[in-house]
C-alpha positions, -999 to 999 in steps of 0.1 A, spaced: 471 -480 726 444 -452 734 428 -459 766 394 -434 748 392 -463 724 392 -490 749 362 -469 762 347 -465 736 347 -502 726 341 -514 762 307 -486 763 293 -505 723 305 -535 740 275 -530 768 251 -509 744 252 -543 726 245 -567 754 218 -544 759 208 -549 721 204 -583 729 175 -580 747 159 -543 738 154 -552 699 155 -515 689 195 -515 697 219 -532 674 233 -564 692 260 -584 683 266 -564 654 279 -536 669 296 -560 692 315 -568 659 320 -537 646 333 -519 680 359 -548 678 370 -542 641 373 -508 650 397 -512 679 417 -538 663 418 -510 630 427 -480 647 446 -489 678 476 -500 650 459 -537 641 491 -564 654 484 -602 657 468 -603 686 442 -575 679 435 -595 645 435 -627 660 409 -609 686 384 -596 659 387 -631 643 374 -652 668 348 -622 679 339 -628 643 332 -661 646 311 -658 678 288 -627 665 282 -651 634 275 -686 655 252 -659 676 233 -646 651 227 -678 634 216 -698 662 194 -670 670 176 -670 634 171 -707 632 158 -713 668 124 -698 664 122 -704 628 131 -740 642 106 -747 667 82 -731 649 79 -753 618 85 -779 644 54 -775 655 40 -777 621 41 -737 607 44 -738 568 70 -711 554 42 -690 546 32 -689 585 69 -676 593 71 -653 562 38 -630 576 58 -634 610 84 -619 592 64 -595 581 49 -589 613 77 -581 630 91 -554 603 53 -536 609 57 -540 647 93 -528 649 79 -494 629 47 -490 648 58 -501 684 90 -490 695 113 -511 716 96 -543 717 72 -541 687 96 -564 663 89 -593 686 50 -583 691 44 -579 654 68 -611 649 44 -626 673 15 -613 659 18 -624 622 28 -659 633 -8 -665 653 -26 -652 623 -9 -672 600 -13 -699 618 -50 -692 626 -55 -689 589 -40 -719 586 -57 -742 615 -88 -720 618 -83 -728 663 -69 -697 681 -59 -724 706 -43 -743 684 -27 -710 666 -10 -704 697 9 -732 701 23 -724 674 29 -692 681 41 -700 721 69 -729 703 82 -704 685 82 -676 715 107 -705 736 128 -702 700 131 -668 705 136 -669 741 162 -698 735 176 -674 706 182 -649 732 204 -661 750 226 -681 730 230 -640 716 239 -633 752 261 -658 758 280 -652 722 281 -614 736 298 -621 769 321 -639 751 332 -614 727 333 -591 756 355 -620 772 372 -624 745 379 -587 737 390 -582 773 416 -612 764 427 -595 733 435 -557 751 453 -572 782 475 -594 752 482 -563 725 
């Protein structure tokens, strides 16, 4: 067992919590990754295995509760896929022109227009667009609470291998 690997995992481990609220930094994902990699190159065993398989499991309930939230409460509110397709968009030309938080600006963004396309009331447009903000919001921190737990999880795992 190398204790640089441990700190290594344990320093993507909090890069990623961070992730999980800075959208410019990789979230759960690297969560997942840094735990592959120690349970691959610290000599695997059941326990590291077992480890990585139910921090699989976590990153993937995380990251799919966080997709469908917003998506969720938007259409919810009445947005047609076409509304949440330019938020899509949106948020791929906010993440490139705003760094740090332009993903969820340009996600933001797109959705209102779409929607004030659609309804033709700014008001109305934002209620749209504020349902799917909570999503988001919501989305968050189910992520967080799917990080901790890997990092719960992964703390588990290295006191057991």
């Amino acid at each position: 067992m190398s204790p640089w690997l441990e700190i290594a995992v344990a320093v993507a481990l909090a890069v990623g919590l961070v992730g999980l609220v800075v959208p410019a930094l990789p979230g759960l994902a690297l969560m997942w990754v840094a735990v592959g990699v120690w349970a691959l190159l610290d000599g695997g065993g059941g326990w590291r295995w077992a480890t990585f398989g139910v921090v699989t499991i976590l990153a993937i309930l995380g990251v799919v509760a966080a997709l469908t939230l917003s998506g969720r409460k938007a259409t919810g509110a009445g947005a047609p896929w076409w509304a949440l397709a330019l938020a899509a968009v949106g948020a791929i030309v906010g993440f490139v022109m705003i760094p740090l938080v332009g993903i969820v600006v340009g996600g933001l963004a797109g959705l209102w227009l779409g929607e004030l396309i659609r309804l033709r009331d700014p008001r109305t447009a934002w209620d749209t667009t504020w349902a799917a903000l909570q999503g988001y919001g919501l989305g968050t921190v189910v992520q967080m609470v799917a990080g901790v737990a890997i990092v719960l999880v992964w703390g588990v795992g290295v006191v057991l291998s």
